[in-house]
N, C-alpha and C positions, 0 to 999 in steps of 0.2 A: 653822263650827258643828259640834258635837262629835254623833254619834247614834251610835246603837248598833250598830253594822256586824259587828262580829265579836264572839268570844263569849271570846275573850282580851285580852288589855292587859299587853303586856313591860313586865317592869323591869328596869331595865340595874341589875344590883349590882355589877359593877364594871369602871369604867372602863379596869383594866390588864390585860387581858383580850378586848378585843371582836371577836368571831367575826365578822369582815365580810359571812361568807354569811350568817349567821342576820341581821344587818342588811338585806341585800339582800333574803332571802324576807320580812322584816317589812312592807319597804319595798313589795313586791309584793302584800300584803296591805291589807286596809284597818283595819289595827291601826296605832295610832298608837304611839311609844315613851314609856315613863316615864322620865323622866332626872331626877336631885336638881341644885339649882340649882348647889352645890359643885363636881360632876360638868361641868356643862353648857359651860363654856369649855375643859374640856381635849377633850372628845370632839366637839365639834360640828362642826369641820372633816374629823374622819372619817364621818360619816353621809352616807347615800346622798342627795343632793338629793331626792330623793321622798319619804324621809322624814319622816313626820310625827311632830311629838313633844310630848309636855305636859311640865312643868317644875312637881319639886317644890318648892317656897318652905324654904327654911331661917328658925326662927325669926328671925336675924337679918337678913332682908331687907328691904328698906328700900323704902319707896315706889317711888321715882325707877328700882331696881333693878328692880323687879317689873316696872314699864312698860318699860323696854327690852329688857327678856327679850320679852314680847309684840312688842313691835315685831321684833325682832329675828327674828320667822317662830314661836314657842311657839305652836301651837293654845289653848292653855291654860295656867292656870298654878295648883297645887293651894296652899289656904290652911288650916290648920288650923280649926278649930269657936273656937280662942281667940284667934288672929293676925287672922280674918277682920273681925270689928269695922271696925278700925280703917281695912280698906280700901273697905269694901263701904257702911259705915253713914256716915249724916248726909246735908244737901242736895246734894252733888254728890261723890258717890263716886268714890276715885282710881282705882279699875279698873272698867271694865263687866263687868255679874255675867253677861254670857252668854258671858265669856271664864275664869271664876273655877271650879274643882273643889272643891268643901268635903269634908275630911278630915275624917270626924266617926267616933263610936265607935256604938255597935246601940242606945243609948241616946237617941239625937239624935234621930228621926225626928219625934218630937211638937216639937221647935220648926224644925222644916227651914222649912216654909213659908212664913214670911216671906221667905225668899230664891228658894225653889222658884218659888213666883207671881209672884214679879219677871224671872224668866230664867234663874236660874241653870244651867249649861252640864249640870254634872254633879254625880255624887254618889261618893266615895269610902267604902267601909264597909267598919271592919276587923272582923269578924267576935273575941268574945268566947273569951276561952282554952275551950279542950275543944270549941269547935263545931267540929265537922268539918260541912264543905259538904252532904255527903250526908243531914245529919241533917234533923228535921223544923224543928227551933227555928233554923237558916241559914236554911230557906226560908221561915218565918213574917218573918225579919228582912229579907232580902230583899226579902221581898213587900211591907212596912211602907214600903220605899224607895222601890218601884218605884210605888205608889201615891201618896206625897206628889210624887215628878217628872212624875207622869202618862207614864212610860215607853212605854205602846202606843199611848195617843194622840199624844206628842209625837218617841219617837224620842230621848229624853234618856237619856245612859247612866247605869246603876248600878254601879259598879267593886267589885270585889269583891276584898276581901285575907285573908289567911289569919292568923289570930292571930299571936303572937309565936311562942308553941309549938309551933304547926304547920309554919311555915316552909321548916324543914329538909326537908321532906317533898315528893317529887315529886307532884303534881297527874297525872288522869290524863284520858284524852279524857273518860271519862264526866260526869266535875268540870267541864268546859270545856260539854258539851253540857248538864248540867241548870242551869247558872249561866242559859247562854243562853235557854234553856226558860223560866228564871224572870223572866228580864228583863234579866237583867246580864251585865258580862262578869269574867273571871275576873281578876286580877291574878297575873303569873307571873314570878320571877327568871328574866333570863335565863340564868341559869349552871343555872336548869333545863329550860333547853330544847336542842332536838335534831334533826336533818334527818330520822333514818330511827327505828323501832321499836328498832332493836337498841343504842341505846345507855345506856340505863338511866336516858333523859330523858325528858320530854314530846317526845314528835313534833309538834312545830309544824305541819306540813301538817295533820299527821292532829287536830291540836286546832283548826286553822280552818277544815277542813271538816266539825268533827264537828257539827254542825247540819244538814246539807243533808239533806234527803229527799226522792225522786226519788218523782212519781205516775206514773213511766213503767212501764209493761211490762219496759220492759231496763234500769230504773235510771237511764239519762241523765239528765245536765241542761240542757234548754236552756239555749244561751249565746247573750245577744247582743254583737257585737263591734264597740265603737264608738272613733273615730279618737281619737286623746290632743287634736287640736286641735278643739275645739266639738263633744266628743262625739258626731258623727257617726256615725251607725249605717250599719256596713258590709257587716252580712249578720248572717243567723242560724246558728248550727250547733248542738250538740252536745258534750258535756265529760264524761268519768269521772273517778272519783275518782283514774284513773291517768294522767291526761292534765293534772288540773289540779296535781299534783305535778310533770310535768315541768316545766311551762309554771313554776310557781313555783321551781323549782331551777335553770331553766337560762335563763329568762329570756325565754325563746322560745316562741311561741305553740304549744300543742299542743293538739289538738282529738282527740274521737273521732269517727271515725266509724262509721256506723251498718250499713257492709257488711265496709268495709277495717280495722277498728281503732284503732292511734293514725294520726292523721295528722299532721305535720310540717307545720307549714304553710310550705309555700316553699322544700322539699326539697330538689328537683330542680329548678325556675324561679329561687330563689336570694330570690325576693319572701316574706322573712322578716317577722315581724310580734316587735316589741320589747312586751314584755310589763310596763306601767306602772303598771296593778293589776289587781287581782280584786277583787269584791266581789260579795256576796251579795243577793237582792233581798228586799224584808220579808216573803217567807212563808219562804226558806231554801229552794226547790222549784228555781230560775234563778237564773243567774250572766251577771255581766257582765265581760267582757274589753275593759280600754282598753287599747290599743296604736298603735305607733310602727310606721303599715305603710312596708316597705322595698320599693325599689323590684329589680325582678329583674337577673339575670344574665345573661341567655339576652336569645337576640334578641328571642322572639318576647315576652319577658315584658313587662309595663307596672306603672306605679307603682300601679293599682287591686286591690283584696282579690278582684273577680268576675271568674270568668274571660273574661268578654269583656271585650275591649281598649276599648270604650268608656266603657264604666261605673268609675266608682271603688269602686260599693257595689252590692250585689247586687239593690238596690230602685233604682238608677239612677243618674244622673249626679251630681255633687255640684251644690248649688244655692249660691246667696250667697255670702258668704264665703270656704265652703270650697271653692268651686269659683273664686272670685277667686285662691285661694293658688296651686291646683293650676295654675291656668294661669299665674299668675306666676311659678313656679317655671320651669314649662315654658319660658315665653318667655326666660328667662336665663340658662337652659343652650342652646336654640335660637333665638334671636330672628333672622329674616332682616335681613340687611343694611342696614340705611336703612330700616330699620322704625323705626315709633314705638315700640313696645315695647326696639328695640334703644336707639335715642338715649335713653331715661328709665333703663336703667340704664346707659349710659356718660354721660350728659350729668349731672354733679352740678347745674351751677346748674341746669337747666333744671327739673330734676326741684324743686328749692326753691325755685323761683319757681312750679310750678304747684302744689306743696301751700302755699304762700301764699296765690296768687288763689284757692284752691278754699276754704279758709278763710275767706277775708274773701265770698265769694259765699254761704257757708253763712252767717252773720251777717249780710248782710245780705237773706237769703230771708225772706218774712213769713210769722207766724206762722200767719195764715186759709190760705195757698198749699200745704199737707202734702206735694202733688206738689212743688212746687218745694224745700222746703226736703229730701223724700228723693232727689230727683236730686242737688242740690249736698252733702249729706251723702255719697252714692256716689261721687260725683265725689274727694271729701276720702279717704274710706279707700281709694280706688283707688290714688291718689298716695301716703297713707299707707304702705298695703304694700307696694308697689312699692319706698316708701324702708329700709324693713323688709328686704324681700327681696334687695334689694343688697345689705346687710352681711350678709345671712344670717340673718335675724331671723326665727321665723315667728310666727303667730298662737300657737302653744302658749305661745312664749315671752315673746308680751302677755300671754295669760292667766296666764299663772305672778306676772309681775310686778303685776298687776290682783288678784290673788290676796295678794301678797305687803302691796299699800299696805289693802287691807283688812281685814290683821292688824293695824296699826299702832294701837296707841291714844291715842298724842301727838299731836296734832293741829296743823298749820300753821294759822297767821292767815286762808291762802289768798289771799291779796291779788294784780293781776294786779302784774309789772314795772313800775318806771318808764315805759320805752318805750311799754307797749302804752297806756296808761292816757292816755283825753284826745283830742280831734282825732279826725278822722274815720277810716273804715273803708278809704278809700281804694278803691274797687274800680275796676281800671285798665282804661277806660272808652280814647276818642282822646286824650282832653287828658292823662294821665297817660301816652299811651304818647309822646307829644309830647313831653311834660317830662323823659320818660328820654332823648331823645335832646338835652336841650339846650334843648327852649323851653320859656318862662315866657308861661303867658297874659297877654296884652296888653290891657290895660281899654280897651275903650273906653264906658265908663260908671263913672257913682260906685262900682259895686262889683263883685264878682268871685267867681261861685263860691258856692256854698251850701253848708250845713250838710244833711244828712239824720237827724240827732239833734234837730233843729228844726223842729216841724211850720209855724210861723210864718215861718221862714228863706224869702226868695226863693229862687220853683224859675227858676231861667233858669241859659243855655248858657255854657260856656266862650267867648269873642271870643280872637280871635285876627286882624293886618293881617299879610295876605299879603308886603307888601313887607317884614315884617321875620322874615320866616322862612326858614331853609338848605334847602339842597335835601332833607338828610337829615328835617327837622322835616315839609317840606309829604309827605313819604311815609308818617311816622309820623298822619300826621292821617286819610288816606286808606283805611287798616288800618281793616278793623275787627275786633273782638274773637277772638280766637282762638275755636273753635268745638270743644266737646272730642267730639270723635269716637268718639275710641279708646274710650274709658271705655262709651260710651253702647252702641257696636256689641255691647259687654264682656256687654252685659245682654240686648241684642236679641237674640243669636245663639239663646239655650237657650230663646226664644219662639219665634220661627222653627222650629227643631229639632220642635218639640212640634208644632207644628203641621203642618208636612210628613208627619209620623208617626205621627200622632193625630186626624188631621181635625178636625171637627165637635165632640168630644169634648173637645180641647184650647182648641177657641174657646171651648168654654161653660164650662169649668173658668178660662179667663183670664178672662175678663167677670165673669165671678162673684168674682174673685180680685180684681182691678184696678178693676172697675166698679161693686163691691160687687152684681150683679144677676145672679141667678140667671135662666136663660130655659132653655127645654125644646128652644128651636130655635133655629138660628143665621139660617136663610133665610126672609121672606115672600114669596108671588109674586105681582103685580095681580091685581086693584086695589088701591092703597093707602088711597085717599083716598073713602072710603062717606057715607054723609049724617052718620053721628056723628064721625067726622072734620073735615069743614067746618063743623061747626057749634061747633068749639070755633075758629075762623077767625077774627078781628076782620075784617067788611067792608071797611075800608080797609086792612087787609094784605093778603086777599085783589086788592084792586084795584092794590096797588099792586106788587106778585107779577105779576101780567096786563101790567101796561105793562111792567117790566120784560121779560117773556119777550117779550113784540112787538119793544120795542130791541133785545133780544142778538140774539132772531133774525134780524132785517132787516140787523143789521151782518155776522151770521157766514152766513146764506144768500148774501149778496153776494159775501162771500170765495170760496163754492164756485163761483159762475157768473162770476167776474172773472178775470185771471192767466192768458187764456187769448185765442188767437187766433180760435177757431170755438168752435162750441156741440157737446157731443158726438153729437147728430143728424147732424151735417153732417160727420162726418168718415168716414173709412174705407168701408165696403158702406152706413154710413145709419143711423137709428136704435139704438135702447142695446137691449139684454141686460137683459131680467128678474133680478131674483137677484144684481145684483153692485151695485147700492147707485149706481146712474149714472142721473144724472137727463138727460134732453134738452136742456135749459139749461147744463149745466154744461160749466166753461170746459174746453179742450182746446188744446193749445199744439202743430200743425200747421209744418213748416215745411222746405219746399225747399231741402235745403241743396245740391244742384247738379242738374243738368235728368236727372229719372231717381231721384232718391235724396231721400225724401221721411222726415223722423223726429216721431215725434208723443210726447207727454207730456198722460196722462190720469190719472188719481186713482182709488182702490179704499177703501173702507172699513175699517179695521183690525176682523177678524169678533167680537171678544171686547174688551171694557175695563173695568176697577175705575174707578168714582169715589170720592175718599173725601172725606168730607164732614166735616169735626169736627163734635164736639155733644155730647152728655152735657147738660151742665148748659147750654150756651148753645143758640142757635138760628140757623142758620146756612144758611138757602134759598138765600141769594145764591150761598152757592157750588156747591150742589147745582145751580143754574142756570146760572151759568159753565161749567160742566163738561157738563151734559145738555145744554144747547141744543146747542154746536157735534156733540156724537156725535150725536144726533136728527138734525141737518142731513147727518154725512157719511153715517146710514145704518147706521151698524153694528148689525150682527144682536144681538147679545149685549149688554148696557148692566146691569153689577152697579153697584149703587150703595150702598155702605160707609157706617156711621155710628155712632157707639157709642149704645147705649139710654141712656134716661133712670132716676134711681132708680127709678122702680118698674116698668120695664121696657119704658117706652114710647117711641115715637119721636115728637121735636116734629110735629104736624099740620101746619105748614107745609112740612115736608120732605116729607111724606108727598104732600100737595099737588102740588110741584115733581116728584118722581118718577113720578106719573101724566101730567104737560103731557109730559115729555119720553121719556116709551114705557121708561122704566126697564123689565126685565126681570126683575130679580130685586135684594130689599133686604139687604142685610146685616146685620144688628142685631148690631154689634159694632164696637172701636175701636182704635189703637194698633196696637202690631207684626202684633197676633194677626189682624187685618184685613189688614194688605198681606200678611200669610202666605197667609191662607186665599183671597185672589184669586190670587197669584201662582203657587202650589201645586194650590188648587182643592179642595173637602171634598165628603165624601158630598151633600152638600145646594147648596154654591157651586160655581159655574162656575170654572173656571182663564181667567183674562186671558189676554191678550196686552198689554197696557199699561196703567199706574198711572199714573191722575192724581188731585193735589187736595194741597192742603196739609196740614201738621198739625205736630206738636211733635218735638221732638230724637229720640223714639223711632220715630216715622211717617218722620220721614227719614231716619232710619238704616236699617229695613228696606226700604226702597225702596231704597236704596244697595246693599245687601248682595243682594237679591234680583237685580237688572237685574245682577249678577254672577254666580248661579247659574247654572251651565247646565242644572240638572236642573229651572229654570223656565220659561228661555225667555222671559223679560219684560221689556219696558222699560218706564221711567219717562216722564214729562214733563219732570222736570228737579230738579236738586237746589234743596235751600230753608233757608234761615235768617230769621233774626228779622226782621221788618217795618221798610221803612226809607224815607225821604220826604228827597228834597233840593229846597227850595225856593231859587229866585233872585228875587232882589226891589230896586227898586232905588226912589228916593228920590219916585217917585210912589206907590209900592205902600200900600194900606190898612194901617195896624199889626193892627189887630183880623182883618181875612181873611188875614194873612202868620200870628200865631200860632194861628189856630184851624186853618188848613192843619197846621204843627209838631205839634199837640196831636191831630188828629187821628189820626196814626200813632203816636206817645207812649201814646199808651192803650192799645195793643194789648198790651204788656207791657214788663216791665225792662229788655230788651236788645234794646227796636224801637231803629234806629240813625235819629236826627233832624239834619237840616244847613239850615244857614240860608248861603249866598253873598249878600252882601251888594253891591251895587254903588255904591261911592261914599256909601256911607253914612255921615253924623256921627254923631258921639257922640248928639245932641240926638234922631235919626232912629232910633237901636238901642233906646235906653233905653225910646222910645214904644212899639218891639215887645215889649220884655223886661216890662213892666211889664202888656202888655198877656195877654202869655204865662203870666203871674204869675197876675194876676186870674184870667183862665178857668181857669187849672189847678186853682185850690182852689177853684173852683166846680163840678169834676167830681167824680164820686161815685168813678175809681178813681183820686184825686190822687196817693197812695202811690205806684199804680204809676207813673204820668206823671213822678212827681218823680225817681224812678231813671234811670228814659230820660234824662231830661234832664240830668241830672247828667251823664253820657258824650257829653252830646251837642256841638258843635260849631259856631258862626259862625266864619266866614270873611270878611273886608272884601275886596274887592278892587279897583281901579283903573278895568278896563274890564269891559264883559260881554263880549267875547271871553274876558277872561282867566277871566270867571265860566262859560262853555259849555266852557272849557277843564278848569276846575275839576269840574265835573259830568261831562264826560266820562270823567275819570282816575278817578274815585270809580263809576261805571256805576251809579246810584240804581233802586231798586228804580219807585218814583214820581220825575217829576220835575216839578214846579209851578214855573211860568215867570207870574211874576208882578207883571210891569212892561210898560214901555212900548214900542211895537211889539212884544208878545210872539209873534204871528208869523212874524215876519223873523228873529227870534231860533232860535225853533221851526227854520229851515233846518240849525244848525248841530247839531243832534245827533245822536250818533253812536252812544251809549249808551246806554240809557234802557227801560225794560221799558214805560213809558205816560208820556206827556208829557199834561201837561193847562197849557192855555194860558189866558193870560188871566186878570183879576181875578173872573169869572164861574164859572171853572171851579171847585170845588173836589175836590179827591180824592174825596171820598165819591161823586160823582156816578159816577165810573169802578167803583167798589168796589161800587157796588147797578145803576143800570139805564143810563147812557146809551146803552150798548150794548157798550161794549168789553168785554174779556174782565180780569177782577182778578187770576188766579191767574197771577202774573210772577214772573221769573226775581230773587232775590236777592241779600245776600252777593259783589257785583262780577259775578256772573255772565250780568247782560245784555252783558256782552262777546260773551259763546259764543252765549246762549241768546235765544230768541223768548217772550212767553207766550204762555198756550193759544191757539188759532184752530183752526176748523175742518180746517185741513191739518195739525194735529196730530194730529187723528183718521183720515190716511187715508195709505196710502203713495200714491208717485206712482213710475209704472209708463212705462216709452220702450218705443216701438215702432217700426221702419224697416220701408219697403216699398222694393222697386228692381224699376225695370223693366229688361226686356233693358239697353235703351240707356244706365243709370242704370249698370247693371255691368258690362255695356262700357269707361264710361268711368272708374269707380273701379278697376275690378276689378287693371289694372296695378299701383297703387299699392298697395293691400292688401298685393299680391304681395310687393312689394316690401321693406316694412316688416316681413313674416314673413320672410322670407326672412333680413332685418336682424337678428331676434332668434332665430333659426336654429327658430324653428317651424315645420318642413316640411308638416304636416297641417292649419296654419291655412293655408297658403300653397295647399296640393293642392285645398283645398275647393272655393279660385275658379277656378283655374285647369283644374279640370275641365269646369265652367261656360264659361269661356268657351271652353274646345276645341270645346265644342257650339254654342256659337252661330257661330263661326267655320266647323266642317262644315255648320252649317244656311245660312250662307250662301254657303258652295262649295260646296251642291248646287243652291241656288235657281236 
């Protein structure tokens, strides 16, 4: 879009002739060039790429011509007052009038408006023989322009040319400044322009600053200096009229300053800034410098404009985007070894397979889910740039080309490819990562696989018989979805950062950002839960909250007084220690390891813990209880309990509830990174942890990750975590309706819960009753959309024996594992893996997930390999203590010896053997 930016407008008169510097300072300007269409193929491959240019029409130009000069990058394209007709007028005009300059004569202005009111870009007026500029009847004409375009309200330029008769005659700043004054800008041959005073031209510098007026004291101009990629403001400075001449002649940013003079920016450090334009701001008082900043010379310099080495801009780090570039760059000049960063720019497929799946995951994100669909959109341009920034691409130069199809005013059909068009989205789920390795799912039922373009379509699982799959297939099944990490940490790090650094400040500014909820305070302290509190309580949640917390207790108070040979009363001098969280009862692992040498294992409290609870819009006490009961049990002094607010800034009353039963200390009203920061960290108002527990989303587990790695936190986790996942085994007695409401139950939680059905001996006649029954309930659930995604990745398994099905579930380590056939007990003996087992046709998952008592927050993602879920000795470390009498060290004390001596540790070795020189003189004197 064309506006009025400067107070000149080059015309190139002749092409055999072109001053390339006077191209270059244009180009650095925000003066676009005039070039005759005639003109325009011989000279256009010498113009500076930054150049911009309008293109006059020869009468003889020809529709078809005029569009591809536009497309071809023309900002505009000038039409005569008698040529224009033909392109502008009737039901669908061949050019858009906000790309069209009408060349009209001082006479035109009373019928401009039918075009003006439509858009037209600009206005061309050649001013009448004998008017000179300066006179009064230019600026009546002028003014007559500048009115029918609406010039101050819109910013539309009025171009200004000099009669025929005047031509010859050099223009001067003062012509340049009262045009501008009046609205317009000037029209100037360039064969009348000039770099410096002395050459008996127009000084182009001095004609495109002659507008500026300085309200300073010293005449400066604020300048602000913003990146050439996404405008990025890098700081403010300062510019003279002598500064902004250099900067436009030599290309290089020159600033003034306000103690030192001119300053060079990047003199000495070598960190040069490429000067890509100036432009004026709409009062002509500030100037803006876009520039190409370089990175330095010198050791100590960096790629940022501020001189501290953190900052890219002198208002701070770079965000979004253009902080994705800057660290994408980074990473590809340095990327460590066997980094992810490093394999995405060596690895080509890999890198085009993950901007595929991130593609097809952004399509298939739902429209109500904003979070989901801007995480998988980050996801896409992470990969995007990354593949940008391997060939060397950056963001400037999307914009340029974003820039370029914008010009275009020929329009494609848009139509997608053959290929893409038809069939499903594919998002590669196990069965798709199956079928890459070679297997085709194996029906065992009429049909196979579902549509998600069909809300009608049956939602049921992939089948697949064991017995006809490779070894490399039953691996691929086992996988589950790749987990993008990188990407996510990409976003968490500069939350983190703020928070460490900002306390308090940074939480309420993220809540507010993230949670749309502005709060005055991050922390509330007990009570929580006051009589207008419980009275927004449904009675039977209330009750049913109470029995809960009686189960979790009674299972996780057991855990503390079991595990143990004596009670801690009874060990050591007697009685427990006030102050250290040891209860009488509780278990104590005592024991004789030879006559004299006795070693004991007792448990401490861990003094400080985050719990973080999800919630926002849901309501989520269960887990607030999973997590408070066992701390309440081991004692720990400290108990922060995390939550994000609700819109209008409230926290669900049942939470609030659950946080009083369990002696919570202190609430967090807030959510996301900006929550495991402020526990792990600790702000003006929250306590700093010592350990994070509680589930939550890709970003809650990413700074949990990232934090239990700082050492300037000091913090462990509970355990890493991924998307909810349920393997049920079921065998030809198992109910169909209890085997898929088990499936559906963990299905719901969202698109990439991971669902397995192992099948034992099952027909065809015996799947189809589950699948169908799977069917049914799932479009009877209100988040069917989500369920149908799960399931669509999800997987049955047939298998031969239940060995070979315990076998199956062990290799896969299910988050849940539902045993849901005959003698499921005896079955129950052989697991190995499994973060909660729930037995029996009676059992269903949900029981585990609200009150029977076990604990729901389990290890994910195969990692009940490693991992345990929560229990009370999560909350405590456990502490060995040895006692030895004389005759205990008597009898070890040789060996000791021995074994130091073995690994030439002389001073562990002297310890004992001082030791016993005395009991030996104590008994050569006896």
């Amino acid at each position: 879009m064309l506006t009025l930016s400067s107070p000149l407008l080059p015309r190139l008169d002749s092409s055999d002739a072109l001053d390339a510097r006077i191209l270059s300072v244009i180009s650095r300007t925000s003066s676009p060039l005039l070039i005759s269409s005639s003109a325009l193929a011989k000279v256009q491959s010498s113009l500076p790429d930054s150049l911009a240019y309008i293109v006059v029409a020869d009468s003889q130009l020809s529709a078809s011509e005029a569009a591809d000069i536009l497309d071809g990058g023309a900002e505009a394209i000038v039409l005569s007052a008698n040529d224009a007709p033909a392109f502008l007028d009737g039901d669908k005009p061949i050019l858009p009038l906000e790309r069209v300059v009408l060349s009209v004569d001082a006479t035109t202005a009373a019928s401009l408006p039918a075009y003006a009111d439509k858009g037209l870009a600009a206005v061309l007026v050649t001013l009448p023989d004998g008017v000179e500029l300066e006179s009064s009847p230019a600026g009546d004409i002028i003014g007559s322009f500048t009115k029918v375009m609406k010039t101050k309200e819109t910013g539309r330029p009025v171009y200004v040319a000099a009669s025929s008769v005047s031509t010859s005659q050099v223009p001067t700043k003062d012509h340049t400044a009262r045009a501008f004054a009046l609205g317009a800008a000037l029209v100037v041959p360039t064969s009348h322009l000039g770099l410096d005073m002395s050459s008996g031209k127009l000084d182009l510098i001095e004609a495109f600053t002659s507008p500026l007026v300085s309200d300073r004291k010293d005449g400066l101009f604020p300048t602000n200096v913003v990146a050439a990629s996404l405008l990025t403001s890098l700081g403010l400075v300062y510019s003279s009229l002598e500064s902004v001449r250099e900067s436009l002649l030599t290309g290089s940013a020159v600033y003034q300053s306000r103690t030192r003079g001119l300053w060079r920016k990047g003199e000495s450090s070598g960190a040069t800034q490429e000067v890509v334009r100036i432009r004026m701001d709409c009062d002509s008082d500030a100037l803006e410098f876009k520039v190409r900043q370089r990175k330095g010379t010198t050791q100590a310099a960096h790629a940022g404009f501020c001189h501290q080495s953190t900052k890219e801009s002198c208002f701070g780090p770079f965000e979004g985007l253009a902080k994705l570039e800057a660290t994408l760059k980074s990473r590809k000049e340095s990327a460590p070894p066997g980094s992810y960063s490093a394999r995405i720019f060596s690895d080509e497929a890999l890198l085009a397979a993950k901007i595929k799946e991130e593609a097809v995951e952004l399509i298939e994100a739902k429209d109500g889910d904003k979070e989901h669909i801007a995480f998988e959109a980050a996801d896409l341009l992470y990969f995007a740039l990354a593949r940008c920034i391997r060939a060397g691409v950056g963001l400037e130069d999307v914009e340029r080309s974003l820039d370029k199809k914008s010009m275009k005013v020929t329009r494609r059909k848009g139509d997608a490819k053959p290929a893409y068009i038809g069939g499903s989205s594919g998002n590669p789920g196990a069965n798709q990562k199956a079928q890459a390795e070679g297997a085709k799912p194996l029906p065992v039922s009429a049909t196979n696989g579902t549509s998600s373009s069909d809300p009608s379509a049956p939602i049921k699982m992939q089948s697949y018989r064991l017995e006809n799959l490779s070894a490399s297939q039953k691996a691929a099944l086992l996988k589950r979805p790749a987990i993008k990490s990188e990407a996510t940490m990409e976003i968490v790090r500069p939350i983190l950062k703020a928070v460490k650094e900002q306390g308090d400040a940074a939480v309420l500014d993220l809540t507010a950002r993230f949670d749309k909820v502005k709060l005055t305070s991050t922390v509330r302290t007990g009570p929580f839960a006051g009589p207008d509190v419980m009275a927004q309580i449904k009675p039977e949640v209330k009750t049913a909250i109470d029995q809960a917390y009686a189960n979790i207790y009674k299972f996780h108070y057991a855990q503390k007084v079991t595990g143990g040979n004596k009670s801690a009363a009874a060990v050591g001098a007697g009685g427990v220690a006030p102050g250290t969280g040891e209860g009488e009862e509780d278990a104590v692992l005592e024991v004789e390891t030879m006559p004299g040498v006795v070693c004991r294992r007792f448990a401490r409290p861990i003094q400080r813990v985050g719990l973080y609870v999800p919630g926002g819009s849901a309501v989520l006490p269960s887990t607030a209880l999973m997590l408070g009961i066992p701390a309440q049990i081991a004692q720990c002094p400290t108990i922060v309990l995390a939550t994000p607010p609700r819109s209008d800034g409230s926290i669900a009353p049942e939470v609030l509830y659950v946080a009083d039963k369990v002696g919570a200390s202190a609430l967090l009203c807030a959510g996301g990174a900006q929550a495991v920061g402020a526990m792990a960290y600790g702000t003006e108002t929250c306590p700093k942890v010592d350990k994070i527990f509680g589930p939550g989303n890709q970003f809650v587990t990413a700074a949990k990750m990232l934090v239990q790695n700082d050492l300037d936190a000091l913090v462990s986790i509970d355990m890493p975590a991924g998307p909810s996942e349920v393997l049920v085994i079921a065998d030809k007695s198992s109910h169909p309706d209890f085997v898929a409401s088990d499936l559906l139950s963990q299905a719901e939680h969202g698109p990439d819960s991971q669902v397995v059905l192992v099948g034992v001996q099952l027909s065809d006649v015996e799947l189809l009753a589950i699948e169908e029954s799977l069917d049914r309930q799932a479009k009877a659930l209100p988040r069917c959309e989500i369920v149908r995604k799960a399931i669509e990745k999800s997987v049955t398994v047939v298998v031969p024996t239940r060995e070979e099905a315990m076998a199956w579930s062990n290799a896969y380590a299910p988050e849940h594992l539902i045993l849901q056939l005959d003698d499921a007990e005896e079955l129950a003996k052989g697991v190995v893996n499994a973060g909660s087992v729930f037995i029996g046709p009676w059992t269903p998952e949900s029981v585990g997930d609200y009150a029977s008592g076990s604990n729901h927050s389990l290890p994910t993602f195969g990692f009940a390999r490693q991992y345990s879920g929560v229990s009370t000795s999560a909350f405590q470390k456990h502490l060995t203590a040895q006692s030895l009498t004389k005759e205990g060290l008597s009898a070890l004390g040789p060996h000791v010896v021995a074994l130091a001596e073995c690994e030439g540790l002389e001073a562990h070795a002297e310890a004992v053997r001082i030791r016993l020189r005395k009991l030996q003189e104590a008994v050569a004197s006896a």
